[in-house]
C-alpha positions as CSV (number, residue, x, y, z in Angstrom):
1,X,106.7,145.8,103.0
2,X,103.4,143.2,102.4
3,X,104.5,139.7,102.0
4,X,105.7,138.1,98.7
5,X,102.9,136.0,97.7
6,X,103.4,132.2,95.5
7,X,100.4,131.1,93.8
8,X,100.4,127.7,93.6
9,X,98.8,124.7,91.7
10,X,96.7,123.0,94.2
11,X,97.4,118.9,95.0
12,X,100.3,116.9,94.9
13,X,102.8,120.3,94.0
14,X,100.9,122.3,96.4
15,X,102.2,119.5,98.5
16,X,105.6,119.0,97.1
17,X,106.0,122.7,97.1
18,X,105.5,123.3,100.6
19,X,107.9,120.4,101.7
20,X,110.4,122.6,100.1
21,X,109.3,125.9,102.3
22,X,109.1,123.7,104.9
23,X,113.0,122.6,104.6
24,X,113.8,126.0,103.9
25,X,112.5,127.4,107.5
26,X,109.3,128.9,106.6
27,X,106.3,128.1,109.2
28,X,103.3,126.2,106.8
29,X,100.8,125.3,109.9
30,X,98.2,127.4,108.2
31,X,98.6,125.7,105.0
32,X,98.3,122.2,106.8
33,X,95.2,123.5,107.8
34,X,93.5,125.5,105.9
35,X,89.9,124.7,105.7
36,X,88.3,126.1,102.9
37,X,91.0,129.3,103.0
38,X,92.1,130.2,99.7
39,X,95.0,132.6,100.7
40,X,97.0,131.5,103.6
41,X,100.1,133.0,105.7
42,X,103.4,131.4,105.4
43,X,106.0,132.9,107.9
44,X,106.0,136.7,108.1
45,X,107.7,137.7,104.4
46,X,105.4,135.2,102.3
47,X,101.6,133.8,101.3
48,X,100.4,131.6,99.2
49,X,97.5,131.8,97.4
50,X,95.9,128.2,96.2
51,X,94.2,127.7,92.7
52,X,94.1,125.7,89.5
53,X,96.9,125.3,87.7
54,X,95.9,128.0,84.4
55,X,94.8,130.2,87.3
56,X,98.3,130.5,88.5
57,X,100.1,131.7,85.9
58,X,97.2,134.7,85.0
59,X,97.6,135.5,88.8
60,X,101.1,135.7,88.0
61,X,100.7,137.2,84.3
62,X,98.8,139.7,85.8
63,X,101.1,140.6,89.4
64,X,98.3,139.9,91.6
65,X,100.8,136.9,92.8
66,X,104.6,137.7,92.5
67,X,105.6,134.0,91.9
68,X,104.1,131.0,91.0
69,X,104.3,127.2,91.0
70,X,103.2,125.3,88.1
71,X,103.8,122.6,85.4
72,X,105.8,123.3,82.3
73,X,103.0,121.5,80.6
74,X,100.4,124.4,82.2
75,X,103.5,126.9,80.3
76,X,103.8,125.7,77.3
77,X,99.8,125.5,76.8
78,X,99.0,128.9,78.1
79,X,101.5,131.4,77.8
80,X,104.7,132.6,78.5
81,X,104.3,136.4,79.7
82,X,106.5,136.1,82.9
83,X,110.1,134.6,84.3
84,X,110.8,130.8,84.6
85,X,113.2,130.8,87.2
86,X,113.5,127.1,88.4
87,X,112.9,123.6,87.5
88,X,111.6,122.4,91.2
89,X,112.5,118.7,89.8
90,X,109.2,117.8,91.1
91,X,105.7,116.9,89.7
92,X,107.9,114.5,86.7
93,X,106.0,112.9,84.4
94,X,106.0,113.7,80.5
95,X,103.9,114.9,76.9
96,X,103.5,111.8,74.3
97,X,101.4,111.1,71.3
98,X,100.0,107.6,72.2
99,X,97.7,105.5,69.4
100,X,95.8,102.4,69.5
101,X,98.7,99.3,70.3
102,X,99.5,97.9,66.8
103,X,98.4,101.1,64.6
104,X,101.0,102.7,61.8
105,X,99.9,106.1,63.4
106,X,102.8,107.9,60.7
107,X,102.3,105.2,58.0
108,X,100.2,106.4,54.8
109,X,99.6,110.0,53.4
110,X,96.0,110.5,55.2
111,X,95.4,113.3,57.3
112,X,95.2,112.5,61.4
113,X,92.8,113.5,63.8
114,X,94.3,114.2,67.2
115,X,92.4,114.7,70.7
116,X,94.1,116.5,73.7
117,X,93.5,118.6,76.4
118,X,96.8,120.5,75.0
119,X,95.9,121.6,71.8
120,X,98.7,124.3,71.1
121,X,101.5,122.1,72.6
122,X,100.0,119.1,70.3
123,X,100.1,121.7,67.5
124,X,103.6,123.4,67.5
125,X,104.7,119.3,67.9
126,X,103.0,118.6,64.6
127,X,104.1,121.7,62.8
128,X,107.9,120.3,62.3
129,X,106.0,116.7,60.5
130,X,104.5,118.2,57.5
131,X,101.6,115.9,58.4
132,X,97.5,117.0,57.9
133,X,96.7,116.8,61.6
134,X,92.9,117.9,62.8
135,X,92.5,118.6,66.4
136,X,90.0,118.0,68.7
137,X,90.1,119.4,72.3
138,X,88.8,117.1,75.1
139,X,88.2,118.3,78.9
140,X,87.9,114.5,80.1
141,X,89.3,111.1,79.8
142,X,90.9,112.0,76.4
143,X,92.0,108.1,75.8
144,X,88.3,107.7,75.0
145,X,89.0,109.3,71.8
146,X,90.4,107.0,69.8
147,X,88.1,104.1,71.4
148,X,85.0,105.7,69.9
149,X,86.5,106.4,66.5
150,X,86.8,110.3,67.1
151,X,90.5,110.5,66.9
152,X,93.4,108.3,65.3
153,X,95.6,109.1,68.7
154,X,96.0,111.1,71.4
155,X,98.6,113.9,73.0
156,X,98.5,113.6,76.8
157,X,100.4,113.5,80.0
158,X,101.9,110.5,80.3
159,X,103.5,109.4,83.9
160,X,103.3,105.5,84.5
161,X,101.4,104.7,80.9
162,X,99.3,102.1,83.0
163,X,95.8,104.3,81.7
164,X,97.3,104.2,78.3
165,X,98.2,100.3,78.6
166,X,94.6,99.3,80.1
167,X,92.8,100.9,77.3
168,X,94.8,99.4,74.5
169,X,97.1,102.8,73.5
170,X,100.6,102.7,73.2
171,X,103.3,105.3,73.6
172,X,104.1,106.1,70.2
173,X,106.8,108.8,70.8
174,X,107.4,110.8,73.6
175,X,107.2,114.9,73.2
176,X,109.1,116.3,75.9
177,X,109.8,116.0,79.8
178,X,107.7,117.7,82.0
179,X,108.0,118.8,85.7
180,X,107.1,121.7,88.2
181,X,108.6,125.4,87.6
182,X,108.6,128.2,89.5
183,X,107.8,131.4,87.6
184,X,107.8,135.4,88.6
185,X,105.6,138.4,87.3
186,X,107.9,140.6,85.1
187,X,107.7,143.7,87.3
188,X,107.8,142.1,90.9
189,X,111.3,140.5,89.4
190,X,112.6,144.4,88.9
191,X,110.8,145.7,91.9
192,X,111.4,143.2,95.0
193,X,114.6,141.8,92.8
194,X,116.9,141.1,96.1
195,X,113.8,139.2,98.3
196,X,113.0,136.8,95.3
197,X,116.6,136.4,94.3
198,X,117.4,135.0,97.9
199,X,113.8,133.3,97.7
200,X,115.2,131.5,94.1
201,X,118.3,131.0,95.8
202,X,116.9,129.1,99.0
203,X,114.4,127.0,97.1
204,X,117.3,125.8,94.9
205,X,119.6,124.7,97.6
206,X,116.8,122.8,99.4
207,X,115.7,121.4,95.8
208,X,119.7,119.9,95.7
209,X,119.4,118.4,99.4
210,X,115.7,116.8,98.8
């Protein structure tokens, strides 16, 4: 039987995630070092495969990789065709609408421009107000927007709010909580049901003990 294989997001949960496998038992030396390897050996019954964090959950989507490890914030943005199994507790931080300190962002009747790198999770948050929200998608430094006069506020990841703070934007209400998740492909979940139920299982305990 091949090895289960975990794509995971690369950084600080690629990190955080193989602390876990680590206190679990599994060997991660090849992860450690890795080079410029892509798709690396962990133990005998696992791999892992590194990419970006929308990459891992088409890998998943798709059963090229049976699990994955990614932020809910990466779910709720692109999709939802496999298994969340487990909140790994890790990778906190959370979604907010943030505006220029001092402005009445839901004062007034006039429609809102909004500019996010999220723009379906800022969407389905707007659809409950009733409000006329525009929305402009931004790849970079999205608390530029409202600095140049493209956007009334943003929707962003918000962890410390020291970024929002040092460019005058304030926290106007906060979304939802974010934090790593561990997903499996539909099929892999029917087909190899007894190695990633253990898997699950494992991974939880060692989340409790962390």
């Amino acid at each position: 039987m091949k090895p289960l294989r975990m794509a995971l997001t690369k950084g600080r949960l690629e990190k955080d995630t193989v602390a876990l496998l680590e206190r679990i038992g599994y060997d991660c030396e090849a992860v450690h070092n890795k080079g410029r390897k892509l798709i690396l050996p962990v133990g005998d019954r696992l791999e892992v495969v590194l990419a970006k964090a929308a990459d891992v959950i088409t890998y998943v989507e798709h059963g090229v990789c049976d699990l994955g490890v990614v932020g809910k914030d990466t779910i709720m943005e692109n999709g939802t065709s496999f298994y969340e199994v487990l909140d790994l507790g890790f990778g906190r931080c959370k979604f907010a609408l943030a505006a220029p300190k001092g402005s009445d962002f839901f004062g007034g009747y006039a429609s809102r421009t909004i500019a996010t790198k999220y723009p379906n999770v800022a969407r389905n948050y707007f659809e409950s107000k009733a409000m006329d929200i525009r929305f402009i998608k931004i790849e970079g430094s999205v608390e530029l927007a409202p600095l140049l006069g493209l956007s009334d506020a943003i929707v962003d990841i918000v962890e410390t709010g020291t970024t929002l703070k040092e460019n005058g934007l304030e926290v106007v209400e906060t979304i939802c909580d974010i934090s790593a998740r561990l997903i499996v492909n539909t099929a892999s979940l029917k087909l190899r049901k007894a190695e990633i139920e253990e898997l699950v299982a494992q991974m939880e305990q060692a989340k409790k003990q962390a």
